[in-house]
KOLPAGU-137195 format. One record per residue (C-alpha): residue in one letter; x, y, z negated. Coordinates in pm, whole numbers, padded with zeros to 5 digits. Last residue first. Example, Ala and Ser with C-alpha at 12.3 -4.5 7.8 and 13.67 -1.06 7.14 Angstrom:
2
(pt "s",(01367,-00106,-00714))
(pt "a",(01230,-00450,-00780))
END
This chain:
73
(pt "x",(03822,21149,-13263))
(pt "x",(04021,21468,-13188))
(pt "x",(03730,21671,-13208))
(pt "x",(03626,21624,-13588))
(pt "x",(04001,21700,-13686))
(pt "x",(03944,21980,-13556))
(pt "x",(03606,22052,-13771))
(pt "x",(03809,21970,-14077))
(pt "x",(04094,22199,-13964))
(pt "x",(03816,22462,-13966))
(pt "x",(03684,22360,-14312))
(pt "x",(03988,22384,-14463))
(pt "x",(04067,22714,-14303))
(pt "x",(03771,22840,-14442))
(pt "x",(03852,22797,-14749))
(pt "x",(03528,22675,-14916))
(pt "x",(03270,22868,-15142))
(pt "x",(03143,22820,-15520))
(pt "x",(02896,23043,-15685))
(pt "x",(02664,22838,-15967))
(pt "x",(02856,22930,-16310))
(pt "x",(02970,23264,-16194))
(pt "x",(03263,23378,-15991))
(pt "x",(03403,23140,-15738))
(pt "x",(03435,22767,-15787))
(pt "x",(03584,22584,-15502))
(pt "x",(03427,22370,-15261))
(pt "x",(03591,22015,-15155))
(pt "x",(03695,21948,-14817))
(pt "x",(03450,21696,-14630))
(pt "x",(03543,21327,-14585))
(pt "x",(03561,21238,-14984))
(pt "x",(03297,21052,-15003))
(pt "x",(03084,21279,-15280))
(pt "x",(03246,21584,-15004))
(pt "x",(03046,21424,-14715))
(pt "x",(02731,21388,-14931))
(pt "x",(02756,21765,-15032))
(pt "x",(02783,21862,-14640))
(pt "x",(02516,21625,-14571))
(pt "x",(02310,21740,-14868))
(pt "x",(02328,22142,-14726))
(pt "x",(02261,22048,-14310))
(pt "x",(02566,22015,-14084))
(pt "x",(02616,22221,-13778))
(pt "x",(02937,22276,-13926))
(pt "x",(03047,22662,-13894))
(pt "x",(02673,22803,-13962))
(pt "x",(02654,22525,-14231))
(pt "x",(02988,22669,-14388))
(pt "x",(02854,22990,-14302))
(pt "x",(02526,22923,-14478))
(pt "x",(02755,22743,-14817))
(pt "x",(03010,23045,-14816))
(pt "x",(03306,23101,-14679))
(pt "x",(03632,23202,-14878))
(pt "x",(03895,23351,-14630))
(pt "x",(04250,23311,-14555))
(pt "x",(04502,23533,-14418))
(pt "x",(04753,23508,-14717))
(pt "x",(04838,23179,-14616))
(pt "x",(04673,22918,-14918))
(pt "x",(04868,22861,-15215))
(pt "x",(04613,22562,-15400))
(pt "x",(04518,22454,-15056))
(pt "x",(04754,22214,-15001))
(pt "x",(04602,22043,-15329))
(pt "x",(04279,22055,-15266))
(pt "x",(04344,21915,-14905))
(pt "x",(04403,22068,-14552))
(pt "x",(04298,21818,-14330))
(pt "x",(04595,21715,-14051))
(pt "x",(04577,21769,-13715))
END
């Protein structure tokens, strides 16, 4: 399955959700620095900015087809 990039993500299906750093963890397994090592490489999808200077969150479909991916190797 293919991971859904920045750029495919730009017009996302309207059922999509923004998750959040502890449900992106919750999702993962992964700890906070591995996720933000992950993305510094490029394997992990990036996080977007939400409100605010400091708030960012994932699509969580992203992150699922990331996890898929995950599976199938």
């Amino acid at each position: 399955m293919k991971i859904a990039t920045e750029k495919s993500m730009r017009h996302p299906p309207m059922n999509y959700r923004i998750v959040r750093l502890k449900e992106v963890q919750r999702m993962t397994g992964l700890s906070r620095s591995t996720i933000y090592t992950q993305i510094a490489k490029g394997n992990f999808p990036k996080q977007i900015r939400l409100t605010g200077a400091r708030s960012v969150g994932w699509h969580e479909q992203a992150v699922i087809e990331w996890i898929e991916s995950r599976q199938q190797t």
